[in-house]
N, C-alpha and C positions, 0 to 999 in steps of 0.2 A: 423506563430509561434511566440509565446512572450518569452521573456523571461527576466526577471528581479530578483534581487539577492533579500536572505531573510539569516539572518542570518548566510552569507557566503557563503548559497549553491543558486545556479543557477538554477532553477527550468524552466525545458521548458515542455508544453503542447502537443506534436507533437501528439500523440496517438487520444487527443480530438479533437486537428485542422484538421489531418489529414484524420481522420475515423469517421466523424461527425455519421454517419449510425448506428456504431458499438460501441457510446460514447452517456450515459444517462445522463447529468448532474443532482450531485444528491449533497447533503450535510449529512456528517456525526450527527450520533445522540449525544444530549451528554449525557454522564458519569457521576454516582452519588459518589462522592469523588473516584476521580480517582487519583491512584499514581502509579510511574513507580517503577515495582518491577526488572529486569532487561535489562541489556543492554550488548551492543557488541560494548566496547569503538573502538575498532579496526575496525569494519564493518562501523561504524559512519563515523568514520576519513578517511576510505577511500574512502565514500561520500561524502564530503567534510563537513558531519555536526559538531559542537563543542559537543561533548559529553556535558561539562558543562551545555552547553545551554540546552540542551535535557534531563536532568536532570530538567531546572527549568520549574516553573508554565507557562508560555511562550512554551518551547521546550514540555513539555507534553502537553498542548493543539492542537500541530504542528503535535505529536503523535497521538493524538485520531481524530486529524480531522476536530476540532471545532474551529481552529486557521489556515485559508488558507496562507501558503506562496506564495509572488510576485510571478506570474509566474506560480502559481500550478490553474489547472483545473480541481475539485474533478470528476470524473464519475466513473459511474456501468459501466463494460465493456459487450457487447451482443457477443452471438457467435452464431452459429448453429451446432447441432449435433444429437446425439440419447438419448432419454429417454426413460425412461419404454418402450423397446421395439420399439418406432415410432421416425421416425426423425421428429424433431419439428426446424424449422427456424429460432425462436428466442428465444434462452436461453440467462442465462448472470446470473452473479455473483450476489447471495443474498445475501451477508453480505462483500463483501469489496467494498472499491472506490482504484480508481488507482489516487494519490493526483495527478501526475505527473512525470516526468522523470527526471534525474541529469546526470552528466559525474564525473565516479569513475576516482580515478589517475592514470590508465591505459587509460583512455580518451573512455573507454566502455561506452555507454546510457545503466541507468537503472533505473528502473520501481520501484518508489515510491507508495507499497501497502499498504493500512490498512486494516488490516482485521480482523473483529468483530465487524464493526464502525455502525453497525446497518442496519436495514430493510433499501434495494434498492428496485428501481420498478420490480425486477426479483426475489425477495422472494418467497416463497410461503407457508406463514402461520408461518416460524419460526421468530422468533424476530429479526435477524440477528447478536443477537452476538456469543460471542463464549467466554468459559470456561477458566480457568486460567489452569487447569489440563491439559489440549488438547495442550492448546499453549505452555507450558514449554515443555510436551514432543515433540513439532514439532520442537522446537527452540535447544532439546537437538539431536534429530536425523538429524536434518538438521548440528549443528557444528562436529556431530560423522564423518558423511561423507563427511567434508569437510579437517577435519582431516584425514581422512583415504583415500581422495586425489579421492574422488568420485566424478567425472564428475553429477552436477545436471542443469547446463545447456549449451548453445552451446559455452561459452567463451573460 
């Protein structure tokens, strides 16, 4: 496992090192005038990232993907399941990279995603990003129920 700081946060790759099987290494596309419309000063910080930083041209490149922190190992994650009906063995994520993983200040591991950062080897056919309209409202129902004390994962 590597791990080495980048702008304060500690980025470890365990996911890539450790499930090389189930880990595409892939690199995000880039963004034509890309700017950060919001943030979650509070979610940052208790990633250990500097909101400030993630504000500027630096921290939004770190954002979209096009800018790898020490430490981070971009992949398409694979899985196996059922589609249209048939289980198929190797699915995986068409439009995020997993940059890597950090320790929030609870000392939790978690799972640095992008998502909409473009076509991975697991696409199929769509461009891989994703809408501004789709991601506000995920960003708005994901803090509804966080406020309203809803369990969305096993912490």
């Amino acid at each position: 496992m590597t791990e080495m700081t980048h702008a304060g946060v500690t980025f470890q790759n365990r996911f890539a090192g450790d499930l090389p099987e189930l880990a595409s290494p892939w690199e995000a596309e880039t963004a034509p005038a890309p700017r950060l419309v919001l943030l979650n000063d509070a979610l940052a910080a208790d990633l250990g990232f500097d909101p400030d930083f993630l504000r500027s041209a630096d921290g939004i490149s770190v954002l979209l993907g096009t800018a790898i922190p020490d430490g981070a190992t971009p992949v398409a994650q694979a899985y196996a399941g059922h589609q249209f009906g048939q289980y198929s063995p190797r699915l995986g994520d068409g439009r995020a990279l997993l940059l890597g993983e950090v320790t929030d200040s609870l000392g939790q591991l978690r799972d640095i995603h992008l998502k909409g950062s473009g076509r991975t080897a697991f696409s199929r056919g769509g461009d891989g990003r994703a809408a501004l309209g789709p991601m506000l409202r995920e960003f708005i129902v994901s803090e509804a129920m966080h406020s309203l004390g809803i369990r969305t994962t096993a912490r």
